[in-house]
C-alpha positions in Angstrom: -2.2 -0.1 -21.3 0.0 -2.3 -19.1 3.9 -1.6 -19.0 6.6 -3.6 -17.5 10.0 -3.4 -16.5 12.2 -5.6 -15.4 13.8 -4.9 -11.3 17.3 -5.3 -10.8 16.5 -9.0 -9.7 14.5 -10.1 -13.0 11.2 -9.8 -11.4 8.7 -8.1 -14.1 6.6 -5.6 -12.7 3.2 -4.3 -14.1 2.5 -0.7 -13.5 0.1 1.7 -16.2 -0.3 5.5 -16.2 -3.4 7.8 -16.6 -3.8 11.2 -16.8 -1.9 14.2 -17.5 -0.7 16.8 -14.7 1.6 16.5 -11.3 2.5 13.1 -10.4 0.1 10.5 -7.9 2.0 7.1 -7.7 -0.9 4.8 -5.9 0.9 1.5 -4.2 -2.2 -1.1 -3.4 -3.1 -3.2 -0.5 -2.0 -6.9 0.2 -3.9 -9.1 -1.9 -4.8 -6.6 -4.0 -3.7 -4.8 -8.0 -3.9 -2.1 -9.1 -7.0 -2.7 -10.5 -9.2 -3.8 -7.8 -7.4 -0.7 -4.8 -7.6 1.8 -7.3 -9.4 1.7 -10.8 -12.3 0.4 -9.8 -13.4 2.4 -6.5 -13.4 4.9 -8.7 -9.6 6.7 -7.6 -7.9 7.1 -11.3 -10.9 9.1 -12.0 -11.0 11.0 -9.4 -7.9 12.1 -9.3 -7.1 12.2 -13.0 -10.3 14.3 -13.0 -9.0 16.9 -10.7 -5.8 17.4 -12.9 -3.6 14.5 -11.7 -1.3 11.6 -13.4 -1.8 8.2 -12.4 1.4 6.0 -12.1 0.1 2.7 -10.6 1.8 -0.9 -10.4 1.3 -4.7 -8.9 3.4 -4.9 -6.7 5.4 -8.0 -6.9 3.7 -11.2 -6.1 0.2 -9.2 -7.2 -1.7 -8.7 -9.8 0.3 -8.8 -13.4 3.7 -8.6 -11.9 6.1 -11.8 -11.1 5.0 -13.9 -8.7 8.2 -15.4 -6.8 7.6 -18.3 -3.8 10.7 -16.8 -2.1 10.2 -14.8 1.1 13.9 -13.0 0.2 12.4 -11.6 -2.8 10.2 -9.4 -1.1 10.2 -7.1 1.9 12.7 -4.2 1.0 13.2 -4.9 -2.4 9.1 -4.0 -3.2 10.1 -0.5 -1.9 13.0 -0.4 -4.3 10.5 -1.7 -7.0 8.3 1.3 -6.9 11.1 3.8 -7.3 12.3 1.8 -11.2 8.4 2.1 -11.8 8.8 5.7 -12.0 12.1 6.0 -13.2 10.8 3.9 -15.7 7.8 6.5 -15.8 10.3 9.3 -16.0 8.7 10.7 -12.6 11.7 11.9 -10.3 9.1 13.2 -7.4 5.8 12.5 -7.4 2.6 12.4 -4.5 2.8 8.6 -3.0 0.0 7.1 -1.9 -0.7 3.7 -0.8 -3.2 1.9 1.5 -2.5 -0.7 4.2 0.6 -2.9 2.8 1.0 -0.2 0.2 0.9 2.3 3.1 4.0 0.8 4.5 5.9 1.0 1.5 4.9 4.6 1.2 6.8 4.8 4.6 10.0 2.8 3.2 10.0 5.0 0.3 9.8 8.5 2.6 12.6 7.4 4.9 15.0 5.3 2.3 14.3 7.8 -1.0 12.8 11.1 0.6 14.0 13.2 -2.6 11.5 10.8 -4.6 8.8 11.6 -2.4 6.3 15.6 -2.5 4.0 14.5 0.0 2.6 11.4 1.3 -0.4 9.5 2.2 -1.2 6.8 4.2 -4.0 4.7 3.9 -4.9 2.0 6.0 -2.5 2.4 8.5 -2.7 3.5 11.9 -1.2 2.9 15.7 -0.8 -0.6 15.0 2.1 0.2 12.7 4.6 0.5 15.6 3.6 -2.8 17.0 4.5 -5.2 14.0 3.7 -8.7 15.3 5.6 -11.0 13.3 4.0 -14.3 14.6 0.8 -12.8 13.8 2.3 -12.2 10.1 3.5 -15.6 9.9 0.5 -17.2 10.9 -1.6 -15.5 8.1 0.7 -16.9 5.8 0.3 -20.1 7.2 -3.6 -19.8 7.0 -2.7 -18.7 3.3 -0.5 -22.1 2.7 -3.6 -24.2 4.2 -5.5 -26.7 2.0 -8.9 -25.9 3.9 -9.5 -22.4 4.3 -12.8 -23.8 6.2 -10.4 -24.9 8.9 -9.3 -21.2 9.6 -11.0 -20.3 13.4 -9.3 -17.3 13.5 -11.1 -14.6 12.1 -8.7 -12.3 11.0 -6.5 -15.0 9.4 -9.9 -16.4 7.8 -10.7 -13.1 6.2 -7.2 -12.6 5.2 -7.2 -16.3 3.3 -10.7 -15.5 1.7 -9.6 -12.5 0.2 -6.1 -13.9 -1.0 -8.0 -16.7 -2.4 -10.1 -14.6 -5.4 -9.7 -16.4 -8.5 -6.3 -14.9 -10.3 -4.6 -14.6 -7.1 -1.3 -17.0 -6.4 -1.2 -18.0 -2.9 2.2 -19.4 -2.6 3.5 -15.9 -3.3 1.5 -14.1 -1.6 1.9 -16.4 1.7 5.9 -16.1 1.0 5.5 -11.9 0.9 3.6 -12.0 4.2 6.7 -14.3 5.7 9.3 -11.5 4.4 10.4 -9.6 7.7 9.6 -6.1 7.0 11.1 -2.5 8.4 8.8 -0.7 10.9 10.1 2.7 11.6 10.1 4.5 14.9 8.8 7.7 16.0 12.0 9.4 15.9 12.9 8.2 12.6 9.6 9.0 11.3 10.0 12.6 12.8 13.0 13.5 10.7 10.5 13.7 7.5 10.1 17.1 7.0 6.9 16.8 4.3 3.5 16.5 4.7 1.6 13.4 5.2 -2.0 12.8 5.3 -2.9 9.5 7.4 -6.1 7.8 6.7 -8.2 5.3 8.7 -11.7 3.6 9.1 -13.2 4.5 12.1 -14.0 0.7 12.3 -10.8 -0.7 10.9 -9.5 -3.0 13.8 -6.6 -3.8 12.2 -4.8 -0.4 12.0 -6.2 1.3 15.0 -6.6 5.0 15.0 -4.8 7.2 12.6 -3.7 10.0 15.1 -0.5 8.5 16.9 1.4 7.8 13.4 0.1 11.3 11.8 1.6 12.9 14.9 5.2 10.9 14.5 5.7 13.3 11.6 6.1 16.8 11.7 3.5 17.8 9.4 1.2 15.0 9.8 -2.9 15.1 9.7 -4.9 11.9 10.6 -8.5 11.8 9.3 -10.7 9.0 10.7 -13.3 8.0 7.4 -16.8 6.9 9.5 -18.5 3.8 10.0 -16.0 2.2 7.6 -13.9 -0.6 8.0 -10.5 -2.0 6.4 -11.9 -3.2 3.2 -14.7 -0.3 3.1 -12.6 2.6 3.3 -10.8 2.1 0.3 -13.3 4.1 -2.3 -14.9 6.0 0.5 -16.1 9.6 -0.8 -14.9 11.4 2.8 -11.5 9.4 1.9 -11.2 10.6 -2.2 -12.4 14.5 -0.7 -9.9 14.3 2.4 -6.9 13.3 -0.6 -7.9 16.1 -2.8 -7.8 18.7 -0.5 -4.6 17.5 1.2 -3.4 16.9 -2.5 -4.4 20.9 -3.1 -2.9 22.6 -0.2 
């Protein structure tokens, strides 16, 4: 069943809860909900089925939540989003785990709410996390706000428009939360985290390179590199759901 609350700037956000046991708050992708990261690869069974609580939202601009056009709606404010979803949840520390935007957020939350956070991991993030290219944000929004997505040469902004372009999906918003400058944390800031973090990556995924140089910012960081999978195919990978379980039950 689908809850809302309202954020402290009127924006209703979606989130729903499965499960009984300790805590996993899940934080999707870009373009993505809650539904289509994580119920239907098959990870609210998974983990519910190893003794776990589910406590998943849309973020804003996604799925069932409020869809603002405003870039200043987004950016910081979606981290700030995910900690009323589990007050509203009555969670005061859960496991995080998000993958690739979601990932980032999962980051945000660690460094701005750390009490908030057991352990962490991140999906769908890798090296290319500490080289945040803005114009190549804002042009994927741009490709987003086109009229003819067959126009797109670039391959990467092509795939991005296809995918934010699945029937449901509002692409004003979701072009305005790609313009949002968004915090990227350093190394040193990163190293001051003193919990565990498990850092996932497709060993094809060119968008987030490999996994190891952002595990190793931590102090108790592990990468694990999911094979012959890219961005998109990682997501309900078995070697991904095994490497989360056991990280989940150390």
């Amino acid at each position: 069943m689908t809850n809302f609350i309202e954020a402290a700037d009127g924006v209703r956000i979606a989130w729903e809860h499965a499960g009984a046991g300790a805590p996993v708050v899940l934080v999707h992708g870009f373009a993505s909900d809650r539904g289509q990261n994580w119920r239907a690869p098959g990870w609210y069974a998974t983990l519910t089925g190893a003794g776990y609580e589910v406590i998943a939202l849309d973020c804003r601009g996604h799925g069932e939540s409020g869809k603002p056009h405003e870039p200043d709606a987004y950016g910081e404010r979606m981290v700030d989003d995910v900690v009323e979803v589990m007050d509203a949840a009555g969670i005061e520390r859960a496991h995080v785990m998000g993958y690739s935007m979601g990932g980032m957020l999962a980051i945000g939350l660690m460094m701005r709410y750390p009490a908030r956070v057991q352990s962490a991991v991140i999906a769908g993030v890798g090296e290319t996390y500490f080289r945040d290219a803005p114009k190549r944000r804002l042009a994927i929004a741009d490709a987003l706000a086109a009229p003819d997505p067959a126009a797109i040469a670039d391959p990467i902004q092509k795939q991005f428009r296809l995918f934010a372009g699945q029937a449901g999906k509002d692409l004003a918003a979701l072009a305005a939360c790609m313009r949002k400058s968004r915090t990227v944390y350093q190394p040193e800031q990163l190293s001051a985290w003193t919990g565990r973090v498990l850092v996932v990556c497709g060993e094809m995924d060119i968008l987030t390179g490999s996994p190891a140089p952002l595990a190793a910012a931590f102090g108790c960081g592990k990468a694990v590199v999911v094979p012959d999978r890219d961005h998109m195919s990682t997501v309900g990978d078995k070697v991904y759901k095994q490497a989360v379980l056991d990280f989940l039950a150390t």
